[in-house]
NUMILUM-847686 format. One record per atom (N, C-alpha, C, O, CB): residue in one letter; x, y, z; residue number from 1; atom name. Coordinates in steps of 0.05 Angstrom, whole numbers, plus 5000, padded with zeros to 4 digits. Atoms other than C-alpha are relative to their C-alpha. Glycine has a CB too. Layout:
BEGIN
+------+------+------+------+-----+------+
| code |   xx |   yy |   zz | pos | site |
+------+------+------+------+-----+------+
|    a |    X |    Y |    Z | NUM |   CA |
...
+------+------+------+------+-----+------+
This chain:
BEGIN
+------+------+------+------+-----+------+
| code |   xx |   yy |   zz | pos | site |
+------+------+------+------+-----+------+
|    x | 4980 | 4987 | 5015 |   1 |    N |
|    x | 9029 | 5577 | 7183 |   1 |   CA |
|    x | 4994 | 4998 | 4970 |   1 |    C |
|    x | 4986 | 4977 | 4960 |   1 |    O |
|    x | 5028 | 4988 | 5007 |   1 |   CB |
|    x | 5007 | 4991 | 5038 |   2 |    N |
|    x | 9020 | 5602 | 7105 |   2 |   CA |
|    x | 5025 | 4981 | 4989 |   2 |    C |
|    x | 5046 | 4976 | 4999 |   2 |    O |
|    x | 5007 | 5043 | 4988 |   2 |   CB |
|    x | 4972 | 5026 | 5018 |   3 |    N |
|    x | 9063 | 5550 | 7053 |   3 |   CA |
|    x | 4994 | 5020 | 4976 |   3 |    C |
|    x | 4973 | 5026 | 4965 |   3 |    O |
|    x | 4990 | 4951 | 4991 |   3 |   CB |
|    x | 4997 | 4989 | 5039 |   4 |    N |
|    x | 9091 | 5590 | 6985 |   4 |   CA |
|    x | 5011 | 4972 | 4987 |   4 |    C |
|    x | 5019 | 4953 | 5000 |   4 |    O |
|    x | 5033 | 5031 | 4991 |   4 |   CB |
|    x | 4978 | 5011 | 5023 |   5 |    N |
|    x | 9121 | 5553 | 6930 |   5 |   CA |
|    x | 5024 | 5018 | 4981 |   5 |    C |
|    x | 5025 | 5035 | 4963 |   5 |    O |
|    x | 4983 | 4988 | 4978 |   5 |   CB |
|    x | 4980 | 4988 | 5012 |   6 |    N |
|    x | 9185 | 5562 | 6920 |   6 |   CA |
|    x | 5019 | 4979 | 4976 |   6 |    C |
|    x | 5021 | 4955 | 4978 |   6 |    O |
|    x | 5017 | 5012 | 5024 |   6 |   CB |
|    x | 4991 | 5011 | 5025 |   7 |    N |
|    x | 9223 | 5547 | 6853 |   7 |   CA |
|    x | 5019 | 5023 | 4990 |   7 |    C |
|    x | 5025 | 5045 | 4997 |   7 |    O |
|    x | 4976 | 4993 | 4978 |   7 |   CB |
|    x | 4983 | 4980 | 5027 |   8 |    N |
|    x | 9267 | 5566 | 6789 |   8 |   CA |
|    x | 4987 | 4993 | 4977 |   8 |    C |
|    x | 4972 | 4973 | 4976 |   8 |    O |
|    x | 5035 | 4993 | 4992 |   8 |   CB |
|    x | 5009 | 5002 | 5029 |   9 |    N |
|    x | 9249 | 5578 | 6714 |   9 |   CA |
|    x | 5027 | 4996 | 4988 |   9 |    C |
|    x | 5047 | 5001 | 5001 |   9 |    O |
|    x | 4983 | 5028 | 4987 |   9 |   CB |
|    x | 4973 | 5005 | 5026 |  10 |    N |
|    x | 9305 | 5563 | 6661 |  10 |   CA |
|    x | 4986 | 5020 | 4977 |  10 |    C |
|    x | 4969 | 5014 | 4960 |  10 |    O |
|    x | 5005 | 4956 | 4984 |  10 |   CB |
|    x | 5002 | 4974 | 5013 |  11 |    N |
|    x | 9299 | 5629 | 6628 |  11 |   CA |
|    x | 4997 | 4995 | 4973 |  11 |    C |
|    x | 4978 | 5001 | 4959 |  11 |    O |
|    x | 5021 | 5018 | 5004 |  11 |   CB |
|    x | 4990 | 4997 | 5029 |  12 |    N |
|    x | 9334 | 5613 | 6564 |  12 |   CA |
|    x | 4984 | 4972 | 4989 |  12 |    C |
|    x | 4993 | 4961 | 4968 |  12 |    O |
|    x | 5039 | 5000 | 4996 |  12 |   CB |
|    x | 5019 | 5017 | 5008 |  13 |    N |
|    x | 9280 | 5558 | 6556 |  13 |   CA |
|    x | 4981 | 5014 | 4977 |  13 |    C |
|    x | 4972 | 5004 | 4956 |  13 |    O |
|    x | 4986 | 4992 | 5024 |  13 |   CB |
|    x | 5032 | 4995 | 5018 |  14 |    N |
|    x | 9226 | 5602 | 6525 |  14 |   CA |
|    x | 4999 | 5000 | 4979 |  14 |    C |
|    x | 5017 | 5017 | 4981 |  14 |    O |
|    x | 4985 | 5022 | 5001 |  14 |   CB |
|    x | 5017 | 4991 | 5017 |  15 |    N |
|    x | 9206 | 5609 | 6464 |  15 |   CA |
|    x | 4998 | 5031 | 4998 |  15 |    C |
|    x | 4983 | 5042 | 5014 |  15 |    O |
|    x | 4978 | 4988 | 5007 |  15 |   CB |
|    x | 5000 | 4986 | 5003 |  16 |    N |
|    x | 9218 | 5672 | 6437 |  16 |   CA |
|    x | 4971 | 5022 | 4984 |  16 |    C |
|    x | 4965 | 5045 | 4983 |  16 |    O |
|    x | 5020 | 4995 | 4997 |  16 |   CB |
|    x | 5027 | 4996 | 5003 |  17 |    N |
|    x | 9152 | 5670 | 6406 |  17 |   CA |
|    x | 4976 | 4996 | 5004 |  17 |    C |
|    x | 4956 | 4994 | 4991 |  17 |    O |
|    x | 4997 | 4999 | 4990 |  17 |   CB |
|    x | 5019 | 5008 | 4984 |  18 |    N |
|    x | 9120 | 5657 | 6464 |  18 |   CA |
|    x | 4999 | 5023 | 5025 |  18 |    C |
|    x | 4991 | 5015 | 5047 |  18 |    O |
|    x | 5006 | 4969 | 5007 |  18 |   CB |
|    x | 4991 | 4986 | 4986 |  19 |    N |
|    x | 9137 | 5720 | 6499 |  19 |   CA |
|    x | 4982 | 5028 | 4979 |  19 |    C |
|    x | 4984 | 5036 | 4956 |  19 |    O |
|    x | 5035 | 4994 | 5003 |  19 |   CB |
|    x | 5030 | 4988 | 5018 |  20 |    N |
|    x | 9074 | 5770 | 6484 |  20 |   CA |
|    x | 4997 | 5026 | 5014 |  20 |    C |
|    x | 5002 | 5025 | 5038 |  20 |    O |
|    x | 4966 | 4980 | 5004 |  20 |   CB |
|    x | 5012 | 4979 | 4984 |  21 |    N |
|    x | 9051 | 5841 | 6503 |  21 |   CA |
|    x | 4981 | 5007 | 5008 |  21 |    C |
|    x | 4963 | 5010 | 4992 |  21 |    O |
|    x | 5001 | 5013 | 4995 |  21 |   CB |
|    x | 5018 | 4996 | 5002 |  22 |    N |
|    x | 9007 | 5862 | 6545 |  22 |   CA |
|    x | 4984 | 5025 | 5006 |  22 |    C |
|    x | 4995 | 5043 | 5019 |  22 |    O |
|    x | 4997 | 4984 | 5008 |  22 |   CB |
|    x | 5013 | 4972 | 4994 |  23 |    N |
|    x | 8956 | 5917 | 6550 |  23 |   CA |
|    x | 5013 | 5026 | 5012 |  23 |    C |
|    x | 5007 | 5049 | 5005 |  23 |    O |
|    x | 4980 | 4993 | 5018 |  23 |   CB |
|    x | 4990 | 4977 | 4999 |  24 |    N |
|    x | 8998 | 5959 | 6584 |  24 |   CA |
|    x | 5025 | 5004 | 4992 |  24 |    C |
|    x | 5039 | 5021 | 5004 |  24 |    O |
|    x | 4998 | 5008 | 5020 |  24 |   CB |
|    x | 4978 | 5006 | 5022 |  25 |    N |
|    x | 9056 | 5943 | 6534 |  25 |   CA |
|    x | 5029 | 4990 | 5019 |  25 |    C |
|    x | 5051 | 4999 | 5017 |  25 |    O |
|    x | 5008 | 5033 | 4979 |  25 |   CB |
|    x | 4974 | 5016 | 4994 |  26 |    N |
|    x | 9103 | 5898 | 6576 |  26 |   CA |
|    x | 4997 | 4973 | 4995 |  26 |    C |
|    x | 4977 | 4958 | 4992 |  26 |    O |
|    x | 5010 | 5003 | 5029 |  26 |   CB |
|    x | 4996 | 5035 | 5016 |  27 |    N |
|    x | 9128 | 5833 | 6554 |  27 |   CA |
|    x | 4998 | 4985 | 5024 |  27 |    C |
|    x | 5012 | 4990 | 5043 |  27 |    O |
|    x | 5034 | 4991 | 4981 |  27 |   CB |
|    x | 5016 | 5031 | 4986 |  28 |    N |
|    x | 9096 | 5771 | 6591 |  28 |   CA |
|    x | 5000 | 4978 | 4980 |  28 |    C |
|    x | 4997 | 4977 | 4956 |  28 |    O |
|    x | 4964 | 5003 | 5007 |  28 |   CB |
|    x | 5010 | 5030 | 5003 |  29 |    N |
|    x | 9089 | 5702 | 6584 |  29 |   CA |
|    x | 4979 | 4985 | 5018 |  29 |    C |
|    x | 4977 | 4990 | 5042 |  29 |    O |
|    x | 5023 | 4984 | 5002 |  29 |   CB |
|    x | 5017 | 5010 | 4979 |  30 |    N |
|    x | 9034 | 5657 | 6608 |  30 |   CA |
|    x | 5004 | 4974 | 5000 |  30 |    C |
|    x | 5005 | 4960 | 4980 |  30 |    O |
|    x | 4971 | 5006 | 4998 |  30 |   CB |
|    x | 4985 | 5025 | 4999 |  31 |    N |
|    x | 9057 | 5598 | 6640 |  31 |   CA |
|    x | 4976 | 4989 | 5024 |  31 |    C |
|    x | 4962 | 5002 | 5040 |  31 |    O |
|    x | 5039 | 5003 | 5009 |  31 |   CB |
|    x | 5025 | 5017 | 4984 |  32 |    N |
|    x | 9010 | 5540 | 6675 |  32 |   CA |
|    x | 5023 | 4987 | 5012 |  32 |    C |
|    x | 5045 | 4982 | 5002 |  32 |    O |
|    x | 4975 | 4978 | 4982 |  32 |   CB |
|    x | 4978 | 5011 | 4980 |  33 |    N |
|    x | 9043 | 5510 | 6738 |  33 |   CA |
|    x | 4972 | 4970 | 5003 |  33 |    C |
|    x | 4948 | 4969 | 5004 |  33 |    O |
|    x | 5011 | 5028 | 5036 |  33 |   CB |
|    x | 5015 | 5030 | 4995 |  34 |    N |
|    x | 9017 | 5435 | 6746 |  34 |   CA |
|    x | 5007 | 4991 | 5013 |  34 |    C |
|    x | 5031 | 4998 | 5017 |  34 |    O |
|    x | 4997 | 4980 | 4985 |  34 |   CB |
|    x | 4994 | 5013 | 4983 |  35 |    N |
|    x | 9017 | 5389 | 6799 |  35 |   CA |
|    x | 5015 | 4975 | 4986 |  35 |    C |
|    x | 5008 | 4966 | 4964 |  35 |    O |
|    x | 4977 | 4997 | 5015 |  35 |   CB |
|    x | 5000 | 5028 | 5006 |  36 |    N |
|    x | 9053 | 5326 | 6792 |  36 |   CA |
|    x | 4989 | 4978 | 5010 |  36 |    C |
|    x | 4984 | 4974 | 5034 |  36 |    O |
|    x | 5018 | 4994 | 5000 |  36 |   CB |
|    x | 5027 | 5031 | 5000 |  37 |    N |
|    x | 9010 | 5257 | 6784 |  37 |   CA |
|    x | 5015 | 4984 | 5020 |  37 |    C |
|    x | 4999 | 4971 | 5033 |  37 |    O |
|    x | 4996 | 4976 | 4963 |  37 |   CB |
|    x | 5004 | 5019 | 4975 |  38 |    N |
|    x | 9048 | 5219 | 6837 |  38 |   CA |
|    x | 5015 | 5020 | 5026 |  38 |    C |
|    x | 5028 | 5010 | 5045 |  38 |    O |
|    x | 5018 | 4964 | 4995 |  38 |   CB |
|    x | 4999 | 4987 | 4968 |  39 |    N |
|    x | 9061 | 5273 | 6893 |  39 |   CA |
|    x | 5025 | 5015 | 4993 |  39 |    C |
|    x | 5029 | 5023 | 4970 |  39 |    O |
|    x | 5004 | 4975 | 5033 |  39 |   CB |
|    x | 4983 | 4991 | 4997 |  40 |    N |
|    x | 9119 | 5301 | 6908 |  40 |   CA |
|    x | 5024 | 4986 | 4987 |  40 |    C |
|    x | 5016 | 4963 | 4989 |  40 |    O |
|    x | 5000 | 5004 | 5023 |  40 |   CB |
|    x | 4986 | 5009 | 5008 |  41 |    N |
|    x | 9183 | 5277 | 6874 |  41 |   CA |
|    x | 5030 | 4991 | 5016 |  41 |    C |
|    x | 5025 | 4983 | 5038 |  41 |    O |
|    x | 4998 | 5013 | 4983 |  41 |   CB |
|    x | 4974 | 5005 | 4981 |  42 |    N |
|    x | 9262 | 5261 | 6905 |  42 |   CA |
|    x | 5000 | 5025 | 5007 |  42 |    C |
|    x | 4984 | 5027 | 5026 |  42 |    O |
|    x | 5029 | 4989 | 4989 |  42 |   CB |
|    x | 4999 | 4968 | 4991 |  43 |    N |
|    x | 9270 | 5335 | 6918 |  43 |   CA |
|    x | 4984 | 5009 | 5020 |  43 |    C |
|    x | 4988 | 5026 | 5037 |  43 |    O |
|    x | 4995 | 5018 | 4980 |  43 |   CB |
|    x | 5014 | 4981 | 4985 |  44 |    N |
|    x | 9215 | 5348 | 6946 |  44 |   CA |
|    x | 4979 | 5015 | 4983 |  44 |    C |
|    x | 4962 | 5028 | 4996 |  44 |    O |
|    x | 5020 | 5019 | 5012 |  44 |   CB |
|    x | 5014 | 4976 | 5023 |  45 |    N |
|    x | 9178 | 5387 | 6882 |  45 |   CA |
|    x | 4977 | 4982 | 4993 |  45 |    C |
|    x | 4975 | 4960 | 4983 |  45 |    O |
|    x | 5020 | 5011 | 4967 |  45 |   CB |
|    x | 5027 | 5009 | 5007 |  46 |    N |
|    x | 9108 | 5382 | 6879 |  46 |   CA |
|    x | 5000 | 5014 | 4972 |  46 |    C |
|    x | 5015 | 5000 | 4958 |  46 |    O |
|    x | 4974 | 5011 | 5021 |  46 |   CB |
|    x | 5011 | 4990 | 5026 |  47 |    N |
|    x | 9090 | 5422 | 6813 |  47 |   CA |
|    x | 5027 | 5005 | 4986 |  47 |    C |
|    x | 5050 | 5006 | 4995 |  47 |    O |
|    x | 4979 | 5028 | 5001 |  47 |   CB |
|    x | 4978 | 4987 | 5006 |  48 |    N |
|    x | 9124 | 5445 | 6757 |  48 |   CA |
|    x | 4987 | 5020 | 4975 |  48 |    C |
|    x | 4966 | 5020 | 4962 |  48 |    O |
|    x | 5026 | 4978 | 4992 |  48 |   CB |
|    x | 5002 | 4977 | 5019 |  49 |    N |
|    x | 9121 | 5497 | 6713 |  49 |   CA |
|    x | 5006 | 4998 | 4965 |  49 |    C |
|    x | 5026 | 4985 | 4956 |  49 |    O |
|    x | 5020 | 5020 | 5012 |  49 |   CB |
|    x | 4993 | 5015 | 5023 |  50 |    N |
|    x | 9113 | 5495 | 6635 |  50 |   CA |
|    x | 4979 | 5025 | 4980 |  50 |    C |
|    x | 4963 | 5042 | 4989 |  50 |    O |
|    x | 4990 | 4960 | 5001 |  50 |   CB |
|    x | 5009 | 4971 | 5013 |  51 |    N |
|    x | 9090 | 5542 | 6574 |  51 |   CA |
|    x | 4986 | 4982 | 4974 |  51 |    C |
|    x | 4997 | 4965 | 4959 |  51 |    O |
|    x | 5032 | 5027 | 4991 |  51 |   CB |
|    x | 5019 | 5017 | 5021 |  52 |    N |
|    x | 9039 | 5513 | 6526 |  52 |   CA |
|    x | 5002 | 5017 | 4975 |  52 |    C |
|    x | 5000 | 5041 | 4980 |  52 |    O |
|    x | 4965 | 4997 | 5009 |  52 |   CB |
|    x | 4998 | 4992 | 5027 |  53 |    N |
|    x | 9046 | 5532 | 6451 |  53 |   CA |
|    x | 4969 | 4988 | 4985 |  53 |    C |
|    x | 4959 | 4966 | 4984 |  53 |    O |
|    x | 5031 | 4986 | 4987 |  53 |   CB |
|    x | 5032 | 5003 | 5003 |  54 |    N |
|    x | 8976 | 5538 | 6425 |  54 |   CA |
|    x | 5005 | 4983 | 4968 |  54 |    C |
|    x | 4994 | 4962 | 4963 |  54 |    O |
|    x | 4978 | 5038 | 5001 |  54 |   CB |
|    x | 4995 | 5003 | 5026 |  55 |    N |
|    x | 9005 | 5534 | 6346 |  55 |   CA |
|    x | 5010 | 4976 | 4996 |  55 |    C |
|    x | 4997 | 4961 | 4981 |  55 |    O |
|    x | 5016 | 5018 | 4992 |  55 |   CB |
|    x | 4982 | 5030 | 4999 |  56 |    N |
|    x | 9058 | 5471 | 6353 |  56 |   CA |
|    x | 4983 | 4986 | 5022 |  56 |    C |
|    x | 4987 | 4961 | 5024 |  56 |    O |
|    x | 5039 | 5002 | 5013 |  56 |   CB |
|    x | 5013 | 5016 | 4973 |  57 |    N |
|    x | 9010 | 5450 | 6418 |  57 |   CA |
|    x | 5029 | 4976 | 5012 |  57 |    C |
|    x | 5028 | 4953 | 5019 |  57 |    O |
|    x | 4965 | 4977 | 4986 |  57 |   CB |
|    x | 4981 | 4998 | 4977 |  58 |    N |
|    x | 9076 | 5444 | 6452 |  58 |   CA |
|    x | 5000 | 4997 | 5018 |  58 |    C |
|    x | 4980 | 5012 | 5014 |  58 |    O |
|    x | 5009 | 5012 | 5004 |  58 |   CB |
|    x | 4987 | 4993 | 4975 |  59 |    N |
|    x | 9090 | 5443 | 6519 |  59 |   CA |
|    x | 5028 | 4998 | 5005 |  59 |    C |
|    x | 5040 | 4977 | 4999 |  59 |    O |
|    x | 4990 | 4987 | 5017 |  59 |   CB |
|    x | 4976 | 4995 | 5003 |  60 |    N |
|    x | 9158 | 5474 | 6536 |  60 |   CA |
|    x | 5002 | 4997 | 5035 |  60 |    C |
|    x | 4984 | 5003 | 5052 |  60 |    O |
|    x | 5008 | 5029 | 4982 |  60 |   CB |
|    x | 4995 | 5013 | 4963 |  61 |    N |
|    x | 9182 | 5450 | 6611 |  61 |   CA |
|    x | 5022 | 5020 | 5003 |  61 |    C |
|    x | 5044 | 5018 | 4991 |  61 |    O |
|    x | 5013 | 4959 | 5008 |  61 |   CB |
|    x | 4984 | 4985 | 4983 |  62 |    N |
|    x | 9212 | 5509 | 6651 |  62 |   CA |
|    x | 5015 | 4987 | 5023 |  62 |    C |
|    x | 5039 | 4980 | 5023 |  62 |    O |
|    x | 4984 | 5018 | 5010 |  62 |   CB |
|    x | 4987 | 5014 | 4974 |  63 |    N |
|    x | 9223 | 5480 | 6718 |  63 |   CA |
|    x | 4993 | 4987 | 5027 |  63 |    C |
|    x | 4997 | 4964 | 5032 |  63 |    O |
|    x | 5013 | 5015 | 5009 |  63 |   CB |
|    x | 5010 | 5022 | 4965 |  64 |    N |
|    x | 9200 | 5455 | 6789 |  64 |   CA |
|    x | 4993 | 5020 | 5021 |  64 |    C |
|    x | 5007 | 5040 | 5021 |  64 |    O |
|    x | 5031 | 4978 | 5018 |  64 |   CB |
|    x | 5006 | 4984 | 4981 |  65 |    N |
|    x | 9170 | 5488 | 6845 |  65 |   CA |
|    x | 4997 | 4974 | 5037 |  65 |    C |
|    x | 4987 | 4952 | 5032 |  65 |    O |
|    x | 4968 | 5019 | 4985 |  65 |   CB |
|    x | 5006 | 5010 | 4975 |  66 |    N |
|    x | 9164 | 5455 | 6921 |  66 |   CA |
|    x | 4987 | 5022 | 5023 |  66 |    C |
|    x | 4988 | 5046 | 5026 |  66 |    O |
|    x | 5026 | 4989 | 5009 |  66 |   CB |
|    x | 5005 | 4969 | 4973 |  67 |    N |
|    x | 9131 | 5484 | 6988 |  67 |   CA |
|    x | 5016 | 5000 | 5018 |  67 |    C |
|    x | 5031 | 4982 | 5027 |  67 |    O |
|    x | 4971 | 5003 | 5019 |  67 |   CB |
|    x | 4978 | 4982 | 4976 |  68 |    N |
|    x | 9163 | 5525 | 7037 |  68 |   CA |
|    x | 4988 | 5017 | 5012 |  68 |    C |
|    x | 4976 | 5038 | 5006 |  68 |    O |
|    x | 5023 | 5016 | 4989 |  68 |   CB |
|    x | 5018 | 4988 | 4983 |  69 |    N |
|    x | 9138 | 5539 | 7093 |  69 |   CA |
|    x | 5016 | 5015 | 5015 |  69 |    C |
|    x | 5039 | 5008 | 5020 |  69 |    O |
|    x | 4984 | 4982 | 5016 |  69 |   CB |
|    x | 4996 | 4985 | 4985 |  70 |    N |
|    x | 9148 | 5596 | 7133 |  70 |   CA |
|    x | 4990 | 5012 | 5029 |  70 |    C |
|    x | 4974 | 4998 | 5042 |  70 |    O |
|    x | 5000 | 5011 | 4985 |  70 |   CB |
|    x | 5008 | 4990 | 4979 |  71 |    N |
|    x | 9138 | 5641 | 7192 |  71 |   CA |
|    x | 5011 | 4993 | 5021 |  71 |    C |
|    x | 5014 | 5012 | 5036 |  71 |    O |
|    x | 4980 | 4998 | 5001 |  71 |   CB |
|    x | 4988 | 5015 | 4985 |  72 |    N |
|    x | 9171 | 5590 | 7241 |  72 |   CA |
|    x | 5032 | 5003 | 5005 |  72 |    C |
|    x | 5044 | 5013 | 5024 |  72 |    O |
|    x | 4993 | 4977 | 4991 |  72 |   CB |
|    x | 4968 | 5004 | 5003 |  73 |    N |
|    x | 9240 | 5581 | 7229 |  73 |   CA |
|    x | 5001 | 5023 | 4963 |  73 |    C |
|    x | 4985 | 5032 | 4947 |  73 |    O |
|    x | 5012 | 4951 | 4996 |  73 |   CB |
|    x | 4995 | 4991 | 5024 |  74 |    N |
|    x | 9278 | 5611 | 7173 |  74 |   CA |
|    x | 5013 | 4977 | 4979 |  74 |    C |
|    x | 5017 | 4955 | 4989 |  74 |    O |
|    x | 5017 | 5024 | 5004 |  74 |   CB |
|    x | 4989 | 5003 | 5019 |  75 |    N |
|    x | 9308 | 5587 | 7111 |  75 |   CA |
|    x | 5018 | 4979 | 5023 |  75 |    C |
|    x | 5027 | 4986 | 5045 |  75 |    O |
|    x | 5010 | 5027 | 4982 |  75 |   CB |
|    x | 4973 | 5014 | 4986 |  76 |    N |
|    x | 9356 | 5519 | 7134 |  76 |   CA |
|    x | 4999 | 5005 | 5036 |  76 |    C |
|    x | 5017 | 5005 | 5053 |  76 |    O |
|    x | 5032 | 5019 | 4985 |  76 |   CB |
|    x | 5008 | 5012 | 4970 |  77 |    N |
|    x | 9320 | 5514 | 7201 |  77 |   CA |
|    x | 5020 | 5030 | 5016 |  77 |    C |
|    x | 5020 | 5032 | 5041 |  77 |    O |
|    x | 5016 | 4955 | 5007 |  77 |   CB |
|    x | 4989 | 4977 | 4982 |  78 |    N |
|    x | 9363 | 5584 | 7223 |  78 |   CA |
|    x | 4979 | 5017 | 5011 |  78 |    C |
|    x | 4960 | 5022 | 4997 |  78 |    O |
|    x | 5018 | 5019 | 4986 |  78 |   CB |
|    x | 5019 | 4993 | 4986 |  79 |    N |
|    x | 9324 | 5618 | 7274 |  79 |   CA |
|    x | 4998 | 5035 | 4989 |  79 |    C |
|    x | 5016 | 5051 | 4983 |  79 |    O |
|    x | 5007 | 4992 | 5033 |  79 |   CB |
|    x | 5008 | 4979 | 5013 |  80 |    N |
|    x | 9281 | 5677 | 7249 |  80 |   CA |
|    x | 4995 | 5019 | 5013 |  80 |    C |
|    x | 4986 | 5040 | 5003 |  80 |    O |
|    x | 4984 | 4998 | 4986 |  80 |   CB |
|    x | 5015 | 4974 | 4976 |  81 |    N |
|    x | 9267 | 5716 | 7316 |  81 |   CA |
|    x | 5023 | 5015 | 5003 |  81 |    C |
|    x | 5027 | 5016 | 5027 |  81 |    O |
|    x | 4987 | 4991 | 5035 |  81 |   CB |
|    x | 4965 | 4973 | 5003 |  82 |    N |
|    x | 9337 | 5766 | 7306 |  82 |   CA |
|    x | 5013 | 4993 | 5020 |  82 |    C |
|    x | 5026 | 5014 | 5024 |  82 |    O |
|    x | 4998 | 5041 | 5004 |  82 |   CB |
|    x | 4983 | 5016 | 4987 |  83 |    N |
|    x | 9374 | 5725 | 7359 |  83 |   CA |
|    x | 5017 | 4986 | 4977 |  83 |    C |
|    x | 5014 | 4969 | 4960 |  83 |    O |
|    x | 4985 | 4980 | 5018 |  83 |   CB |
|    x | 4973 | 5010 | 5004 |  84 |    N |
|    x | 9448 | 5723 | 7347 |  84 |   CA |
|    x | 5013 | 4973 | 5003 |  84 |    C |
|    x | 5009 | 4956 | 5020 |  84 |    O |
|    x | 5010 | 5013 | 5014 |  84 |   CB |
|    x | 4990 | 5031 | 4986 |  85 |    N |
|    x | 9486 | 5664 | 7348 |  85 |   CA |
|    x | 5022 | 5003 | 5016 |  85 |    C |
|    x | 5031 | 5025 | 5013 |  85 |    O |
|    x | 5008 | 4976 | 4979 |  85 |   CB |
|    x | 4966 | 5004 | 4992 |  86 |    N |
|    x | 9557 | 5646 | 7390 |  86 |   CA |
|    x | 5021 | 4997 | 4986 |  86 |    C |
|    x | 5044 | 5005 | 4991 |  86 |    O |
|    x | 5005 | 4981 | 5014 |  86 |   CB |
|    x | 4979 | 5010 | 5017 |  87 |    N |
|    x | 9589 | 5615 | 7332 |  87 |   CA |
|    x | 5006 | 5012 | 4983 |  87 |    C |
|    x | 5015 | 4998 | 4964 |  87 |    O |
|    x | 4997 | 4980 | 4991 |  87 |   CB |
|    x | 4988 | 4988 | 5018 |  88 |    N |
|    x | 9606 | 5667 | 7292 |  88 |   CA |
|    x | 5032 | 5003 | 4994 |  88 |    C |
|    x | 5048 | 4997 | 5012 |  88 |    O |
|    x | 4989 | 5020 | 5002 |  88 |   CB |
|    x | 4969 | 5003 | 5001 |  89 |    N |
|    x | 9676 | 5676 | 7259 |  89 |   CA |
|    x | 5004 | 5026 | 5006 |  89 |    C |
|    x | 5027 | 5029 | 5014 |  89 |    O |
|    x | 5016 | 4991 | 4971 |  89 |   CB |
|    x | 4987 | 4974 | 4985 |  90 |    N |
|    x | 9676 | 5752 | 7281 |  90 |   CA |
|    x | 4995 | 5012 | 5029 |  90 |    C |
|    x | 5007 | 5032 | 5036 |  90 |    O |
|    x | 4994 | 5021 | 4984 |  90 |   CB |
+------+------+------+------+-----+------+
């Protein structure tokens, strides 16, 4: 089975002058996702996400990513093969 990483960014984090155009004139940012040095954390989040400032040599900390595996089950262990359940409220 294939593992994504799934996560959030904190938007209103960036750096407004870190937010650049590119070649085909839409606004990007380039952000480096790093592992963390002792594994996985309480959550669960292996990497995290973060936006390097070349000028201040900054780094600005977005947010966290973990894996999530798929194909098997769905989301919260609910079953992904379109089988209904009994316990519905309708």
């Amino acid at each position: 089975m294939a593992t994504k990483l799934n996560g959030m960014l904190n938007l209103s984090k960036i750096p407004k002058e870190l937010i650049t155009t590119n070649k085909n004139g839409d606004k990007v940012i380039y952000v480096d996702i790093v592992p963390n040095k002792d594994g996985a954390d309480q959550y669960g989040n292996t990497h995290s996400i973060q936006l390097y400032d070349k000028a201040t040599k900054k780094v600005t900390y977005l947010g966290n990513v973990k894996p999530f595996e798929f194909g098997g089950k769905g989301q919260d262990g609910a079953p992904s093969n379109g089988s209904k359940s009994d316990d519905l409220p309708f």
